[in-house]
N, C-alpha and C positions, 0 to 999 in steps of 0.2 A: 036460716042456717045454710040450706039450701045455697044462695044466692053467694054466700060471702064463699062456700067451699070450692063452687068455681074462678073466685076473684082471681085465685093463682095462675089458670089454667089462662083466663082472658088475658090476665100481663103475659103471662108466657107465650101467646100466638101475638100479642099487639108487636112482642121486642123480637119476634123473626120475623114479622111483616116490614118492620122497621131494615132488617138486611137483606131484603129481596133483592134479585139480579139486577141488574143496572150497566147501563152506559154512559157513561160524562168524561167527553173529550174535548178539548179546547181546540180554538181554527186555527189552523198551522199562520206563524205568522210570519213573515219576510224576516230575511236575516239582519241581520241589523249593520247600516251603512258603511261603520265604521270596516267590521267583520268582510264585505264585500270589494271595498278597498284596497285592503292590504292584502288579499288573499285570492281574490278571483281572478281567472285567466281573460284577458280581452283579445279580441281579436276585430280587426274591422268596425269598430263599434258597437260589437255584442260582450258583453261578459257574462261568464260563469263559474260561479262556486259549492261547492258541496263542502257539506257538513252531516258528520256521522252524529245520531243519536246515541246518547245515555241511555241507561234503563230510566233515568229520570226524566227526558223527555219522553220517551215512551207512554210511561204511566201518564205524563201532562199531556200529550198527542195525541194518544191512541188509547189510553185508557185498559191497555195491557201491556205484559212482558213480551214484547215479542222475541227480543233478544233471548229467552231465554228456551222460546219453541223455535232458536234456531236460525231469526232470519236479522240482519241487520238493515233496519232503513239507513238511508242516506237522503238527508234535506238537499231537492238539486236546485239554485235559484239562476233563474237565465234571466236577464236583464237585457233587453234589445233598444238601445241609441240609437240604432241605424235606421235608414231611409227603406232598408230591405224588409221581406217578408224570411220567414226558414221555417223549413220544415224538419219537427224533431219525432223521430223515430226512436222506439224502445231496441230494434237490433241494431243500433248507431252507436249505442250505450257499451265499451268494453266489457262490460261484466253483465254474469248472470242476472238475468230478471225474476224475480216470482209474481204470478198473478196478487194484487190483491188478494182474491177469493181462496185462493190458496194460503195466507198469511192467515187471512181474518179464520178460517176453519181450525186453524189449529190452538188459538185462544177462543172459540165461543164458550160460551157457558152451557152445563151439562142441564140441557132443561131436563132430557127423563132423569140423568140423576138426583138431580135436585126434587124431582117432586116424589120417587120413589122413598129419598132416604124421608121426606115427611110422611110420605104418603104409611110408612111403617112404624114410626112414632103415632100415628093416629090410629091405628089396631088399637094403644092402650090410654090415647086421650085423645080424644075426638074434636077437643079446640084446634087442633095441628092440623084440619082437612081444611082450614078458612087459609093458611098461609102454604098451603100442597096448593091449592088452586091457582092463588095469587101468587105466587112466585111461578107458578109454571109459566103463567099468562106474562108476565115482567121476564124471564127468563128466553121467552121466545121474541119479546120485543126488544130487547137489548142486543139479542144477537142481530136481526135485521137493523138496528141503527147503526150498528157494528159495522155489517156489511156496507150499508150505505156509505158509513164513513172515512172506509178502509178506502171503497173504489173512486170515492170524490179526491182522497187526497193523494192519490196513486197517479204517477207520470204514467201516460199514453201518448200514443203517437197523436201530433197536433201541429197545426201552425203557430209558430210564435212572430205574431206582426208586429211591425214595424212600432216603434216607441212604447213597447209594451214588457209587462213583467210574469215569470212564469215560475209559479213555488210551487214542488209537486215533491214528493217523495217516494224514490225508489228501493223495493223492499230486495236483500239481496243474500242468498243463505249465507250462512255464518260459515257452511266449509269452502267460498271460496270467493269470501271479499278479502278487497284490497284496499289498502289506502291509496293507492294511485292509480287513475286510468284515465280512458278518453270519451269525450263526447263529439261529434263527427254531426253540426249540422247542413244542411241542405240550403242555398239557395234558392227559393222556390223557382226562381224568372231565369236565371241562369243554367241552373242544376250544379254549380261551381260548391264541393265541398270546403267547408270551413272547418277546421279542426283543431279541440283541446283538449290541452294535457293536466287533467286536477290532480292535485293533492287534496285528499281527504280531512273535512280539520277537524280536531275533539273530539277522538274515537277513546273511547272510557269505557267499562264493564261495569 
């Protein structure tokens, strides 16, 4: 009797272990050819295009709203044909930048919340301290993959060399993007700026 009175209590912690924190975000993938064609700025035989996220790439991308804590990615793809090296700078970039680490802070998941609001359900059933534990510990790994994730697919300053491809996403607050602005790369061997003027494409809420 014993044994079946707890039956409820072990489904009840097995179906919240079952919704522990989590991170699963897909690898940003290149835009797709056609998209780059009709729409990218070239210059010297470099081109580039940007593209605004959805909150539905977001959730496919990043694995949260970010749009809605405020900040808008923009997908930037630099495509370099040419025989040159360049160097691309984030203060090159028209518009405001936000760190990664500043983006990914404002969706992590509330690990003390989350383990406090079980940790108080287990005052009156004691199965609830198996998924307090276990969600704290998934809770606190989700936001470090998080992090990881956020700063891998984040534009930084870099060389974009010669026959080479560069898909990076810049996160950029929602009070002061634009759909149109510049990116201003560098020559590395000359120091001769090369400059382009985007259009933002499929900017959606």
């Amino acid at each position: 009797m014993k044994i079946k009175s707890l039956a409820p209590f072990t489904l009840l912690a097995a179906a919240l272990l079952s919704s522990c924190a989590s991170y699963k975000a897909s690898p940003l993938y290149d835009l797709s050819p056609d998209l780059v064609r009709t729409s990218s700025r070239e210059n010297e035989g470099v081109s580039i295009a940007a593209k605004a996220f959805t909150r539905q790439d977001c959730e496919r991308y990043l694995d949260r709203d970010v749009i809605g804590q405020g900040y808008q990615p923009i997908q930037l793809y630099i495509q370099n044909d040419s025989d040159k090296n360049y160097i691309f700078s984030l203060d090159r970039v028209g518009l405001p930048i936000a760190r990664p680490e500043e983006v990914a802070e404002t969706v992590h998941t509330s690990t003390v919340g989350r383990v406090v609001g079980y940790s108080v359900g287990a005052l009156f059933l004691w199965p609830l301290v198996i998924p307090a534990v276990v969600d704290g510990i998934k809770s606190s790994e989700a936001n470090t993959a998080l992090n990881s994730d956020f700063e891998a697919k984040a534009a930084r300053d870099r060389i974009v060399f010669s026959h080479s491809r560069q898909n990076t996403l810049l996160f950029v607050p929602t009070s002061a993007y634009q759909n149109a602005f510049t990116v201003t790369l560098i020559d590395q061997e000359s120091q001769k700026p090369n400059e382009f003027h985007l259009v933002v494409l499929n900017k959606n809420s």
